[in-house]
MARBA-3410 file (N, C-alpha, C, O; in Angstrom, 1 decimal):
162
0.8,-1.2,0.0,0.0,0.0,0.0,0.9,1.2,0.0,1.9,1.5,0.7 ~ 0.2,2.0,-1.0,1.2,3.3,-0.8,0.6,4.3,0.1,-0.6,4.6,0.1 ~ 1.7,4.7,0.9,1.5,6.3,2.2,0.7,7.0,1.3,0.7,7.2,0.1 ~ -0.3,7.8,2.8,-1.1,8.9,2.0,0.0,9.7,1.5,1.1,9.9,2.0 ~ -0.7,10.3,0.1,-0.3,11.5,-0.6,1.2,11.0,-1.9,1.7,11.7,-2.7
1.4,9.3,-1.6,2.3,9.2,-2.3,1.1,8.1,-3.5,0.5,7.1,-3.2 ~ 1.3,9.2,-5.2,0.3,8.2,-5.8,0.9,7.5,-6.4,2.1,7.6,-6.5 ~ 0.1,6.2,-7.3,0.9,5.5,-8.3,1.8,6.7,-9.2,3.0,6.5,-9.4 ~ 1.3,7.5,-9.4,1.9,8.0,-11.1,3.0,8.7,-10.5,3.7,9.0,-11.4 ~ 3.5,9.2,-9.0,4.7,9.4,-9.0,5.3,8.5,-8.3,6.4,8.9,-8.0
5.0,7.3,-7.8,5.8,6.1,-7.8,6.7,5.6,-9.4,7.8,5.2,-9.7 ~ 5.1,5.8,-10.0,6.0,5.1,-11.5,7.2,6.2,-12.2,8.1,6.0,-13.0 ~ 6.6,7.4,-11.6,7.9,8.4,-12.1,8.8,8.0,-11.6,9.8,8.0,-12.3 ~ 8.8,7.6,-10.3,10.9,7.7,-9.4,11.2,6.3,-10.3,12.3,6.3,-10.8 ~ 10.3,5.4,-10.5,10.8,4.1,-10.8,11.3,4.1,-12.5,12.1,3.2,-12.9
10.8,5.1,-13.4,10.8,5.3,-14.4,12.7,5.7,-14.9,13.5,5.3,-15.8 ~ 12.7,7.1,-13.5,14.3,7.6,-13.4,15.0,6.9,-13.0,16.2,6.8,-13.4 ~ 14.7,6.3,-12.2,15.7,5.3,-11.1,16.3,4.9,-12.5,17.3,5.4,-13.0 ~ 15.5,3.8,-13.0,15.9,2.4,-13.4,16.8,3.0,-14.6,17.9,2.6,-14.8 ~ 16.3,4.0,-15.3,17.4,4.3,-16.2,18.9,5.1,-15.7,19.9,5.0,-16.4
18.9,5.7,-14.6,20.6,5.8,-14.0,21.0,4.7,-13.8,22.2,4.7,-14.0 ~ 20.6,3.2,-13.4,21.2,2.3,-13.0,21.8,1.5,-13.9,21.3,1.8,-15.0 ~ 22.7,0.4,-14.2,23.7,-0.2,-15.0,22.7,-1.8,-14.5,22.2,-2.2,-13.5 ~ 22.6,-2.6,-16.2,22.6,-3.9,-16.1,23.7,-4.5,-15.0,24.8,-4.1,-14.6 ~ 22.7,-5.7,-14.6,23.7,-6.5,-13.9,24.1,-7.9,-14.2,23.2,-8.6,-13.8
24.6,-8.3,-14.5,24.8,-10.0,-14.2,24.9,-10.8,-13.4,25.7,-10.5,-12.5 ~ 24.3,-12.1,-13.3,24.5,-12.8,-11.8,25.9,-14.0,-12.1,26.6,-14.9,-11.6 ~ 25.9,-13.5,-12.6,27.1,-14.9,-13.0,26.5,-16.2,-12.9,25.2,-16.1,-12.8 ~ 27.0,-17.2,-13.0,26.5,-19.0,-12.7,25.4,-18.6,-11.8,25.3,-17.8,-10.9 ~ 24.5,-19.5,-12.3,23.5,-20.0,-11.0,23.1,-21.5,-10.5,23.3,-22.5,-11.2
22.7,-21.5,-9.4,22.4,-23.1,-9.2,21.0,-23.2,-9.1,20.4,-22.1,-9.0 ~ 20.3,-24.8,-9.1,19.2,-24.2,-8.9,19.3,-25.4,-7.5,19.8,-26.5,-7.4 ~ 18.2,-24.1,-6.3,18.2,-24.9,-5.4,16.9,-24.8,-4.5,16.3,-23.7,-4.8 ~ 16.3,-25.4,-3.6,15.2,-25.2,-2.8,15.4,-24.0,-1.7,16.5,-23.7,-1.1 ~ 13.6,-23.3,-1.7,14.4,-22.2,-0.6,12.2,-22.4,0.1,11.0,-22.1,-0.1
13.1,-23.3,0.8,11.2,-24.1,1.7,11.0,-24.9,0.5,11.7,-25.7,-0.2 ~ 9.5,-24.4,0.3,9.0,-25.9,-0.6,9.2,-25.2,-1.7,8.7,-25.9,-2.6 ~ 9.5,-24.3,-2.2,9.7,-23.7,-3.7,11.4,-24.0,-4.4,12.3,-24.4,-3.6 ~ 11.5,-23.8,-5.9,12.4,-24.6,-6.5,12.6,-22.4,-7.4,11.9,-21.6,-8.0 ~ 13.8,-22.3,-6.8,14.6,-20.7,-7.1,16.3,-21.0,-8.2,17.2,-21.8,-8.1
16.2,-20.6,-8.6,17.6,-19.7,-9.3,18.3,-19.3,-8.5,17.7,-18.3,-8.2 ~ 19.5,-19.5,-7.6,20.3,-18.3,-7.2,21.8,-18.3,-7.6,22.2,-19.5,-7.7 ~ 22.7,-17.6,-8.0,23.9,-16.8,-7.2,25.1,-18.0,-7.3,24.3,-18.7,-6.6 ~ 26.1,-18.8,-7.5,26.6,-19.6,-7.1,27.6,-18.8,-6.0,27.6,-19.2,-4.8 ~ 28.2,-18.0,-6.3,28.9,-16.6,-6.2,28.5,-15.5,-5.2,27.7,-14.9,-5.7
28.7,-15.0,-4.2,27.8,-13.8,-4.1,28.3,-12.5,-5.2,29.4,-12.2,-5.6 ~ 27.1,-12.2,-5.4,26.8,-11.0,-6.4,26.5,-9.4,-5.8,25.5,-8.8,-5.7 ~ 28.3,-8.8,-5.5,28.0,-7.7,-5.2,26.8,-6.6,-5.5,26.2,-5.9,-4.8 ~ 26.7,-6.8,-6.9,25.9,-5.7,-7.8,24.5,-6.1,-7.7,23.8,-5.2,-7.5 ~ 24.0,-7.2,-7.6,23.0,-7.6,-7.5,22.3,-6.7,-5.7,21.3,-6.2,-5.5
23.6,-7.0,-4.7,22.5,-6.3,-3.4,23.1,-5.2,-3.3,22.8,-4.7,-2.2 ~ 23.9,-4.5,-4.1,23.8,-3.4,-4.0,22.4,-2.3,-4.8,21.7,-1.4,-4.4 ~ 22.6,-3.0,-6.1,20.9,-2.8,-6.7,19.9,-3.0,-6.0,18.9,-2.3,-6.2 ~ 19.9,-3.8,-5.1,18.6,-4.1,-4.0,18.5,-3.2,-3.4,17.5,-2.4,-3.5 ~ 19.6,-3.2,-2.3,20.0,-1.5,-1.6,19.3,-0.6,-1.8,18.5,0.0,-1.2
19.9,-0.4,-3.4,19.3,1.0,-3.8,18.1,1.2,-4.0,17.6,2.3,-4.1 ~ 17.5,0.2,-4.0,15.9,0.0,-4.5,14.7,0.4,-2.8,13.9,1.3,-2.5 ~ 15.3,-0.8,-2.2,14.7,-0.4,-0.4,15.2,1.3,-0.4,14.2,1.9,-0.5 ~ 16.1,2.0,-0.3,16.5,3.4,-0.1,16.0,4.3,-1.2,15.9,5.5,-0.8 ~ 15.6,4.0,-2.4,14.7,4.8,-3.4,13.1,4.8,-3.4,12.3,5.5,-4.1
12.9,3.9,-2.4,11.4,3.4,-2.5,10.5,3.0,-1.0,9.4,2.6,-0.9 ~ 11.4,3.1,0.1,10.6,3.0,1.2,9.6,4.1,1.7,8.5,4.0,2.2 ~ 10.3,5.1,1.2,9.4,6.3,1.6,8.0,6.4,0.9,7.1,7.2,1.3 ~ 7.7,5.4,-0.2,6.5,5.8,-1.0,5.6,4.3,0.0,4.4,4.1,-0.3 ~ 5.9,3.8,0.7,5.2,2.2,1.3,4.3,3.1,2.9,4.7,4.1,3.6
3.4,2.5,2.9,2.7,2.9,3.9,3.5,2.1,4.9,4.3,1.2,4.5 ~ 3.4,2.3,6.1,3.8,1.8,7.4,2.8,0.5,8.0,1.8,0.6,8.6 ~ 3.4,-0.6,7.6,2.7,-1.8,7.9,1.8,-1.5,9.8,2.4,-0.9,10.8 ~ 0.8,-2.0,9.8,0.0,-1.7,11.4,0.2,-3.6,11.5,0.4,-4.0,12.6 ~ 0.2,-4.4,10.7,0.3,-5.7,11.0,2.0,-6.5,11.5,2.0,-7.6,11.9
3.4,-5.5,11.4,4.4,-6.1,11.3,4.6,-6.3,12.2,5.5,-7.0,12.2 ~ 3.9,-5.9,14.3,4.0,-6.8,15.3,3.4,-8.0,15.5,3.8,-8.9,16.2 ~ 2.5,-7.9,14.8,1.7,-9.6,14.4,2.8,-10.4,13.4,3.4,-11.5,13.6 ~ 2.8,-10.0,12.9,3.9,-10.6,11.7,5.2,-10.8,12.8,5.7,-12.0,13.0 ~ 5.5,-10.1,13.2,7.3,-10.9,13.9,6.4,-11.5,15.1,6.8,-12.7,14.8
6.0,-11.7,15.6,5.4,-12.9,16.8,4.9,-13.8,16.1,4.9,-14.9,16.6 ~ 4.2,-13.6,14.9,4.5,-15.3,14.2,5.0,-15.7,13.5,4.5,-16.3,12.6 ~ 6.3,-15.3,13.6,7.6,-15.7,13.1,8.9,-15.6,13.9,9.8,-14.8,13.8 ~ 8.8,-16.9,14.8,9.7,-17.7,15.4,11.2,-17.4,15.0,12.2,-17.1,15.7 ~ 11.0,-17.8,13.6,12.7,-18.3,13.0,13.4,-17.1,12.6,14.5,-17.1,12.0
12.6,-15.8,12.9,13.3,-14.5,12.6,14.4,-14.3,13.6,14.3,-14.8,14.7 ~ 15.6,-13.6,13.3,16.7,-13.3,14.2,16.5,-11.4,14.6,16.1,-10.5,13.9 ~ 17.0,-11.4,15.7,16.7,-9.8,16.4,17.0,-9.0,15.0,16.3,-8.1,14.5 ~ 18.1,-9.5,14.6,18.2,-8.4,12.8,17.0,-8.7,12.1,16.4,-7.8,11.5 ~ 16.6,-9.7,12.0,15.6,-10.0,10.7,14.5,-8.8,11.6,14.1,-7.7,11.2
14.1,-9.4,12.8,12.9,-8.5,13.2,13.1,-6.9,13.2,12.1,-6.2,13.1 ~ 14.2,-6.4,13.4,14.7,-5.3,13.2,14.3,-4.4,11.9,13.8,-3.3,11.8 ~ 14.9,-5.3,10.9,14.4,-4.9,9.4,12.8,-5.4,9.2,12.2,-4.8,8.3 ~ 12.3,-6.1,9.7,10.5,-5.8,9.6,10.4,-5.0,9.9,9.9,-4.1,9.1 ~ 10.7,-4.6,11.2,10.1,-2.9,11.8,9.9,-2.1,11.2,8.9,-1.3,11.1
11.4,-2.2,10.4,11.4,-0.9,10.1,11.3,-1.0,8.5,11.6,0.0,7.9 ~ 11.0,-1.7,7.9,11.1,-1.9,6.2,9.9,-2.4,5.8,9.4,-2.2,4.6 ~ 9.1,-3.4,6.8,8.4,-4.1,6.7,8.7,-6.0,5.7,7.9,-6.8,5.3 ~ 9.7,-6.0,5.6,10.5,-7.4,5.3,11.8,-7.1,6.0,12.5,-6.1,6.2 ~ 11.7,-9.2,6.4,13.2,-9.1,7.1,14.0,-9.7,6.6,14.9,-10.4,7.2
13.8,-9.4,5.0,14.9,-9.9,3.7,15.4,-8.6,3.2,15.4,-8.6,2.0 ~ 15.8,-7.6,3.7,16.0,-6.4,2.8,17.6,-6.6,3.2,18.2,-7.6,3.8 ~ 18.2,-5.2,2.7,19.6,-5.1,2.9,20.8,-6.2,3.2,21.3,-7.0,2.5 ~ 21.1,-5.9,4.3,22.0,-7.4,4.5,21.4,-9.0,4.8,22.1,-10.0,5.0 ~ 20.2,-8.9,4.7,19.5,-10.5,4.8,18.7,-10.6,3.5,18.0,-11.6,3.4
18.8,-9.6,2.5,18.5,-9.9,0.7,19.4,-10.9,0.2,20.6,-11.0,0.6 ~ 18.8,-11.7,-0.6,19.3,-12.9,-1.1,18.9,-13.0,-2.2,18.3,-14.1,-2.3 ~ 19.0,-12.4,-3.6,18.9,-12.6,-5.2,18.5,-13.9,-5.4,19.2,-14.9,-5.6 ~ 17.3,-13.8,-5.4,16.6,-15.5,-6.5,15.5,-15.1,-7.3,14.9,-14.1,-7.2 ~ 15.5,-16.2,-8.3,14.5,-16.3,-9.6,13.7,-17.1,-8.3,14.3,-17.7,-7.4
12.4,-17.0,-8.6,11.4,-18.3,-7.7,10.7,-18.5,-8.7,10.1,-17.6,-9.3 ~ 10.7,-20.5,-9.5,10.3,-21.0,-10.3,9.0,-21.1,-10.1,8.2,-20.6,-10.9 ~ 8.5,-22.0,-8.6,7.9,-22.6,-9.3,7.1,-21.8,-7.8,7.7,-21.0,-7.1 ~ 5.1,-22.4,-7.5,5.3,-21.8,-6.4,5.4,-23.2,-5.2,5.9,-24.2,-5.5 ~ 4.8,-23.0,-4.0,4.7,-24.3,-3.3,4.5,-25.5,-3.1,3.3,-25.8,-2.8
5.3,-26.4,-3.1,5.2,-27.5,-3.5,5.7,-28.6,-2.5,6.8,-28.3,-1.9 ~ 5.1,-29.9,-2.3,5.2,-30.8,-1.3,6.9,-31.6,-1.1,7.7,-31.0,-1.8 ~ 7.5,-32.5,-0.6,8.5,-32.5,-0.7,8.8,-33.7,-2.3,9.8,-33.7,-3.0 ~ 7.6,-34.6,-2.5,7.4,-35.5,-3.5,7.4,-34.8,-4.5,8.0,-35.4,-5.4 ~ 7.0,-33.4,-5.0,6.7,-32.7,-5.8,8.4,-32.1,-6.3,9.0,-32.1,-7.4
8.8,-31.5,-5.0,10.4,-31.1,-5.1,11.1,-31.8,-6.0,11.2,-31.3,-7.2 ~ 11.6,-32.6,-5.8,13.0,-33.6,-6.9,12.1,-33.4,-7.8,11.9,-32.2,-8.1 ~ 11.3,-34.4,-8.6,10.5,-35.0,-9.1,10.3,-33.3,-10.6,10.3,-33.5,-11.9 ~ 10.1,-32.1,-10.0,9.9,-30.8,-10.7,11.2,-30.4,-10.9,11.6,-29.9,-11.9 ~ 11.9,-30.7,-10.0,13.8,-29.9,-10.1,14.0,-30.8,-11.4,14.2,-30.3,-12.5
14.1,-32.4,-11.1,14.6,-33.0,-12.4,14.1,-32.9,-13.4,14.8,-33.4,-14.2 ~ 12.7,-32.2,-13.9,12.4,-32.4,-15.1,12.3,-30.8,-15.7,11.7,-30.4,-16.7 ~ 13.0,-30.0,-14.8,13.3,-28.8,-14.8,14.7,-28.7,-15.5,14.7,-28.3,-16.7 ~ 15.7,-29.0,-15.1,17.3,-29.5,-15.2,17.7,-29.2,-16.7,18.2,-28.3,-17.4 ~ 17.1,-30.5,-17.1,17.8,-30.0,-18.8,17.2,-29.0,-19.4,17.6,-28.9,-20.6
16.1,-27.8,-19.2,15.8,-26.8,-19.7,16.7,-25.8,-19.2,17.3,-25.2,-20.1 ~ 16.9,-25.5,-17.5,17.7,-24.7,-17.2,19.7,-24.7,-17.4,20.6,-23.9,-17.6 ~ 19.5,-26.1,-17.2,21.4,-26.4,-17.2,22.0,-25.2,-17.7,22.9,-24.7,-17.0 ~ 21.5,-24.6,-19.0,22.9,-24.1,-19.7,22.7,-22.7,-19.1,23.5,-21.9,-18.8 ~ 21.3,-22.6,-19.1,21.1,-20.9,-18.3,21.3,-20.7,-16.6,21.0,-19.7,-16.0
21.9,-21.9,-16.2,22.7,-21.3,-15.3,24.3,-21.5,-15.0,25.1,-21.1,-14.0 ~ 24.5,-22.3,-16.3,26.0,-22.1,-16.5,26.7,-20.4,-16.8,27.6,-19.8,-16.2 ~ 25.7,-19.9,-17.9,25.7,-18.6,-18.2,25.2,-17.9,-17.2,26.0,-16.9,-17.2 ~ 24.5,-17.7,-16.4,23.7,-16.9,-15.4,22.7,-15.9,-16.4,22.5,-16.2,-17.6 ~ 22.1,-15.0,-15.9,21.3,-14.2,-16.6,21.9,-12.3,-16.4,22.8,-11.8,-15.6
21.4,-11.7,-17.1,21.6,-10.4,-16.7,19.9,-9.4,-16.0,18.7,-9.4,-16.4 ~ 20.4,-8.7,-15.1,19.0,-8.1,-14.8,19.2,-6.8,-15.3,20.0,-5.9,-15.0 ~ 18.2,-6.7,-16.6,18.1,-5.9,-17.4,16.9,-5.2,-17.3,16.5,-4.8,-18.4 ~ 15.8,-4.9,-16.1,15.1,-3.6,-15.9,14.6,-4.7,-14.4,15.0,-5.7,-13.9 ~ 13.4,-3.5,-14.3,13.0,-3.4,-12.8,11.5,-3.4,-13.3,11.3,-3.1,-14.5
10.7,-3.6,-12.5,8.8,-4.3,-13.0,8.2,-4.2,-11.3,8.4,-4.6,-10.1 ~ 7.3,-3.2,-12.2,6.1,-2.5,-10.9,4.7,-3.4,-10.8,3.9,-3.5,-11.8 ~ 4.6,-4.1,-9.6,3.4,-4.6,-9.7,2.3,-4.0,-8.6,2.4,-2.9,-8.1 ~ 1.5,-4.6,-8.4,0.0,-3.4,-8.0,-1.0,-4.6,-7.9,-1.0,-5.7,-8.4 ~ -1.7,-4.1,-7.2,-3.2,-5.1,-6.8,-4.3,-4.7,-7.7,-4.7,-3.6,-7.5
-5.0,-5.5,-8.7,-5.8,-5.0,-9.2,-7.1,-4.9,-8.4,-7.8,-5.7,-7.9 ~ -7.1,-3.5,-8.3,-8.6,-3.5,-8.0,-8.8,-3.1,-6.4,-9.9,-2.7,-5.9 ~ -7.4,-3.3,-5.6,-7.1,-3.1,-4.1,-6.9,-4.3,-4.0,-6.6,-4.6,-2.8 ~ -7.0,-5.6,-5.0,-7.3,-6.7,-4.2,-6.3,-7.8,-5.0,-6.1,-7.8,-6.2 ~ -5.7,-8.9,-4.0,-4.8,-10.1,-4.8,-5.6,-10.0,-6.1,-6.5,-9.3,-6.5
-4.9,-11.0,-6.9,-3.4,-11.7,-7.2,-3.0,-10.0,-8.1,-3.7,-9.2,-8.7 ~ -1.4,-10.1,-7.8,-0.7,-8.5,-8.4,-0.6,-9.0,-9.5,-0.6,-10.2,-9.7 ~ -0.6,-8.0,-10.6,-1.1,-7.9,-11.7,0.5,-6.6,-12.1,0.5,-5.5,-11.5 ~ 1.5,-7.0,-13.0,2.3,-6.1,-13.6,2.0,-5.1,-14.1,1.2,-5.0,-15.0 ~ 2.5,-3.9,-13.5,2.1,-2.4,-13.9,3.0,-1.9,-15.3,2.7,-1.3,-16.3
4.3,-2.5,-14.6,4.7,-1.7,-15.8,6.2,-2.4,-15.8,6.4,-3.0,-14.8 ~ 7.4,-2.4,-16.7,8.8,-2.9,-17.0,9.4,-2.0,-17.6,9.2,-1.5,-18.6 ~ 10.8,-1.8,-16.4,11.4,-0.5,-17.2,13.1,-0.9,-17.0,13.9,-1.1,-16.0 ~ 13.2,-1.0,-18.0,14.7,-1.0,-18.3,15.6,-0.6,-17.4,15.1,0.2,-16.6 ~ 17.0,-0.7,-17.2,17.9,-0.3,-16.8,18.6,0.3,-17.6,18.6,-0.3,-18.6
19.2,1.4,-17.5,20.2,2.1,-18.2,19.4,2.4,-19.7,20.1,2.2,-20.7 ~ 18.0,2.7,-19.9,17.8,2.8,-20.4,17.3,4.5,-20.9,16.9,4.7,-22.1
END
């Protein structure tokens, strides 16, 4: 949700400038690996450029996010958070941002553990060679609730360095 007074159309403006000051990235190699019951893309490498583009993204764009009223519900039911992870809910409302961001593609969505191998392996020979190569992240993509309401629906894709 966006803070009062901050609208879509100058959201999509900062997102519009942003993305074109910023430089493609590449992830180098990827592996593909489980992250819970979902089957992700990540990093073999860590990828400086990748969390520093994150970085910049949480610091270009927090100010336009309303201030979550649910994120003390949210860290009391969530056990496996660390005083940092809860730290960054507080205050970002995710406690994946900055130093606990971790660059993945997420394939597929939740899936049982029979489902796991069984989707990885018949996944494999399509991805193999695109994660020998890695990929490049060549723009940034605004999504939005249609209507106020799930499933988000893509607003818009904007290039980097474009």
């Amino acid at each position: 949700c966006l803070r009062d007074g901050m609208g879509p159309d100058a959201l999509k403006a900062r997102l519009i400038s942003f993305a074109r000051r910023r430089k493609q990235v590449e992830t180098g190699p990827l592996t593909l690996a489980r992250a819970g019951r979902f089957l992700v893309l990540r990093p073999i490498k860590p990828a400086p450029a990748l969390d520093w583009l994150a970085a910049q993204c949480v610091a270009a764009f927090d100010g336009f996010a309303e201030p979550s009223s649910c994120v003390e519900q949210e860290a009391h039911q969530s056990p496996h958070l660390n005083d940092h992870q809860r730290l960054l809910l507080k205050s970002f409302g995710d406690p994946h941002v900055l130093s606990e961001y971790r660059f993945c593609i997420t394939l597929t969505g939740p899936l049982d553990t029979a489902h796991l191998e069984r989707v990885s392996q018949a996944l494999w020979p399509m991805l193999e060679e695109i994660c020998a190569s890695g990929v490049t992240v060549d723009g940034l993509s605004l999504f939005g609730e249609a209507g106020g309401r799930a499933p988000l629906r893509l607003i818009g894709r904007y290039r980097l360095g474009a």
